[in-house]
N, C-alpha and C positions, 0 to 999 in steps of 0.2 A: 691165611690167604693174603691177596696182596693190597697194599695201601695207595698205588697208585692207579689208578684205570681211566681208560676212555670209551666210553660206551658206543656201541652197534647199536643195541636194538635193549627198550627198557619195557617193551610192551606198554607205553602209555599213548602213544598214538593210535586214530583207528587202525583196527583190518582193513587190509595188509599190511599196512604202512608201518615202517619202522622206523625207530629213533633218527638215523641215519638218512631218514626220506625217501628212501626205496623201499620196494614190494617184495615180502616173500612169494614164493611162487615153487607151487609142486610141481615138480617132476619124477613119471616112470619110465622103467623101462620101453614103455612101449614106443616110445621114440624111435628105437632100434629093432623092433618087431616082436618085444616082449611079454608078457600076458599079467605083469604086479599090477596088482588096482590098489588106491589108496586115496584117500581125503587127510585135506590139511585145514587148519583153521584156528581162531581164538577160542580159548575155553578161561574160564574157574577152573583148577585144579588144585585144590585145597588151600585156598584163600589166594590165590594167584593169578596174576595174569599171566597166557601163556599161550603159544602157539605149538598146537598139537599134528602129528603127522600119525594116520592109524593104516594099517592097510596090512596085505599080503604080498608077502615078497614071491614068488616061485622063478624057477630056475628054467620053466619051460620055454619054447622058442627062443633060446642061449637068451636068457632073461635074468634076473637077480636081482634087481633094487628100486625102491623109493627115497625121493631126495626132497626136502623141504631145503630151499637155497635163497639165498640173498647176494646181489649186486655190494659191495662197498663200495665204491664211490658212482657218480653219476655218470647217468650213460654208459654204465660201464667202464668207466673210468677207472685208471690204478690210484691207491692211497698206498700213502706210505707207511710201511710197520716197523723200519726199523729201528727203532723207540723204544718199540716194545718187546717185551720177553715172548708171549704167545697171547692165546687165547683163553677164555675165562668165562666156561658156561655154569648156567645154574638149568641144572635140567632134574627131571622124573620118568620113569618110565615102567619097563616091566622086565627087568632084571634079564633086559636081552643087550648083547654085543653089539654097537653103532661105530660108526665112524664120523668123522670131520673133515671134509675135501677143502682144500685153499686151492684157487686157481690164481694163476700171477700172467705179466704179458704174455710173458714165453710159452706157454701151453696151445698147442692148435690144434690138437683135438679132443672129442669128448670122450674118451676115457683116460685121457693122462689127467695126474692131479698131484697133490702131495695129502696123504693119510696120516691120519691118525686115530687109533682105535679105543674107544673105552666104554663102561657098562654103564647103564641108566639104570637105577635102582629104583623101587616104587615106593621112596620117601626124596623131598626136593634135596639134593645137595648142589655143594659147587665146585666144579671141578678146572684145574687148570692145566690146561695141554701146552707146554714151552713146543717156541716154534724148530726148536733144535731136535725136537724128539719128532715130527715128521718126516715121515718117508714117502722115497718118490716111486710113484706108479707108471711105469711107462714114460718115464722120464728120464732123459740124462742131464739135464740144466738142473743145478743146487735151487733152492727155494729163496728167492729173489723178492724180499722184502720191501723193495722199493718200490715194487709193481705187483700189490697184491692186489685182487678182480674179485674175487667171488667168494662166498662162505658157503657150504654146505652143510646139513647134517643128514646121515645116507643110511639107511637102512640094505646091508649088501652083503651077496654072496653065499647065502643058503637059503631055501626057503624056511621061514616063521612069519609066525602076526608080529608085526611092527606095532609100535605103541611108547611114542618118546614125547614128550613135551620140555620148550623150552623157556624160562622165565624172564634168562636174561641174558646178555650176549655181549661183552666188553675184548678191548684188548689189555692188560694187565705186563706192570714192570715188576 
């Protein structure tokens, strides 16, 4: 894994709060008239601190995802990533397929994003997503590391029970 990083979020501040001084905050579908319910929150998960998203995802009224997301810099503010290689989660889960959204200035609406897909296993590991291996969603602007906004992690795209926890949250060279 990598020897350089700078941390997001270490889970040692209260809920919500993270490393970085912003609040996670769930969101679903139903923003856009979809029917996913889910809860997010601090848990213990096998001696960890960790912020959990559990819910159902469904597909009905063009519906599909849950999103536990964070602000990187203030007020929304852009921070600059390009320093870094990518992102550098420590997560667990139940061996279902997630995603990771980055939003940067140039995004103006809510479903364009830049993805990235991988699997939460139900033992902690740590995994690192290079910013190079995102793709863009409704997007025709490259991924503009100098103006990145948002972190996400989404539960999206078929219905299943959602169940990911995250421990820890850096960006990594």
């Amino acid at each position: 894994m990598s020897q350089v990083t700078q941390t997001i979020n270490d889970f040692s501040q209260p809920s919500p709060l993270a490393s970085n001084g912003q609040s996670w905050e769930l969101i679903s579908d139903g923003v856009m008239g979809g029917v996913s319910k889910g809860v997010m929150g601090r848990e213990k998960i096998a001696g960890r601190a960790a912020m959990r998203m559990q819910g159902e995802v469904s597909l009905e009224n063009n519906g599909g995802f849950l999103q536990m997301a964070i602000d990187l810099g203030k007020q929304g503010e852009s921070v600059d990533a390009s320093g870094w290689t990518g992102i550098e989660i420590d997560i667990i889960g139940n061996n279902e397929a997630y995603n990771v959204h980055l939003r940067t200035a140039d995004i103006q609406r809510s479903w364009q994003s830049y993805r990235h897909e991988f699997t939460a296993p139900d033992d902690w590991i740590t995994i690192q997503l290079p910013f190079a291996d995102f793709n863009r969603h409704r997007i025709e602007a490259p991924l503009d590391l100098l103006q990145l906004r948002r972190l996400g992690i989404v539960a999206i795209g078929r219905a299943f029970k959602a169940d990911i926890a995250i421990g820890g949250v850096r960006f990594y060279e």
